[in-house]
C-alpha positions, -999 to +999 in steps of 0.1 A: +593+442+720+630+445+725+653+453+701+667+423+698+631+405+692+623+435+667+657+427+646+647+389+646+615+399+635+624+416+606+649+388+598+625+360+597+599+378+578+625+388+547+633+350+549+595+345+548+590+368+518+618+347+503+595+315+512+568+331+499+583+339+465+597+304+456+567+282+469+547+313+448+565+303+417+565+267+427+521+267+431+524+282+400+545+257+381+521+229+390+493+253+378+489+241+342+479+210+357+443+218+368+440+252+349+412+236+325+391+225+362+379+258+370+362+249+404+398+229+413+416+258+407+397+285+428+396+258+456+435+251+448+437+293+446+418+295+479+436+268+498+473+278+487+471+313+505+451+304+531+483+280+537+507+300+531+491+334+554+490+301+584+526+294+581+534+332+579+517+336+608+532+309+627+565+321+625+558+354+631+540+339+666+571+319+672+598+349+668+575+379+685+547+358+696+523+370+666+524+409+672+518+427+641+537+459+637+539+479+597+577+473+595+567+434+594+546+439+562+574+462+548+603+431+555+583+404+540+578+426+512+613+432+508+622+398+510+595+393+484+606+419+460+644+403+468+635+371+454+615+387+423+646+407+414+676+387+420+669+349+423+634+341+410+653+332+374+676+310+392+651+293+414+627+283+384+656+269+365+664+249+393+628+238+400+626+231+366+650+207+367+649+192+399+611+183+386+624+164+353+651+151+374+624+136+398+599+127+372+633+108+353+641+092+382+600+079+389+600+067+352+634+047+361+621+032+393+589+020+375+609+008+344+626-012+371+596-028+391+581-030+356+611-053+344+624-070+376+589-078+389+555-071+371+570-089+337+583-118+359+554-121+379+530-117+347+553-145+330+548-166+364+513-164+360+513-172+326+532-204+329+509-218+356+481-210+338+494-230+304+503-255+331+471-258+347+453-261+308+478-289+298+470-305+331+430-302+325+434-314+288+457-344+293+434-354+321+399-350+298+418-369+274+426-400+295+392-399+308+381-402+275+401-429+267+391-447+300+354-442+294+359-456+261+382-491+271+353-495+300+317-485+281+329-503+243+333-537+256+300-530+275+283-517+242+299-544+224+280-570+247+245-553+245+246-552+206+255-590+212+226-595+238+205-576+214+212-597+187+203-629+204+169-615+215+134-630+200+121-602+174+089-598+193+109-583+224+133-561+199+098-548+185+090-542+219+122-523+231+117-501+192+084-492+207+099-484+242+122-466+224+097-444+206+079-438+235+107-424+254+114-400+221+081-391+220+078-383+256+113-361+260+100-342+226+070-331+249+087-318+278+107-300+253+083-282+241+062-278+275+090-266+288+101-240+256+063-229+259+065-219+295+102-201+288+089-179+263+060-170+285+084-161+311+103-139+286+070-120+277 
């Protein structure tokens, strides 16, 4: 390597140890999260450094095209040890609050849809639905009073009819009558019979 490469080496892997101290302390943040799921958190554990050693590698490929030399261990650990000492407090302040800032600003935005157009929409919903009912009940009702004007006029004239008949035909029609009870009560219980046997 020349020297040139070497000194842009060592550059971009203290920036790196930098990296790798602040999305560290971020991983960690976000920790508490899934602490209580032990198999998550080894697979979270696993997956974060595995991660974290690809992107490390990749820009050590991209500045010396991945040659690994001891003084490259050495600058990411002093870029490490940089962050640790003079700006890990700052940084988790500022994570901190960039993370209630964002989780403010998510309640606010779903405040919002909440208000401008869940409520609406719910309130839409719930007005054609009372609409519809009064619409279903108004027409049952004037169905009802239609079925009445049309079938009392027509039982009005069959009790008349019926009144006018000889009383051996009205003996007739009781008997009818009786007949037809006596019949519906047995497929009633025919059928009753042959439900509970299905139930069994």
């Amino acid at each position: 390597m020349t020297l040139s490469v070497q000194f842009t080496t060592m550059f971009a892997m203290v920036l790196s140890g930098l990296y790798l101290g602040m999305i560290r302390d971020t991983y960690l943040y976000f920790t508490k999260y899934w602490k209580e799921n032990t198999i998550f958190a080894y697979v979270m554990e696993i997956s974060f450094w595995l991660s974290q050693t690809f992107i490390l590698y990749s820009v050590l490929f991209f500045v010396n095209f991945g040659e690994l030399r001891l003084y490259i261990f050495l600058a990411c650990l002093l870029g490490f040890a940089t962050y640790q000492a003079l700006i890990a407090n700052v940084y988790q302040k500022i994570l901190q609050y960039v993370i209630h800032g964002f989780t403010a600003l998510c309640r606010l935005v779903k405040n919002i849809i909440n208000r401008l157009i869940v409520k609406p929409v719910q309130l839409i919903l719930q007005l054609c639905v009372a609409l519809i009912m009064l619409i279903l009940k108004t027409t049952i009702f004037l169905l009802e009073i239609m079925i009445k004007l049309v079938f009392t006029p027509i039982k009005w004239l069959m009790i008349f009819i019926y009144s006018l008949l000889p009383q051996k035909v009205k003996k007739n029609l009781h008997k009818l009558a009786g007949f037809y009870s006596r019949i519906e009560n047995i497929y009633t219980n025919v059928k009753d019979f042959f439900a509970s046997k299905r139930r069994k």
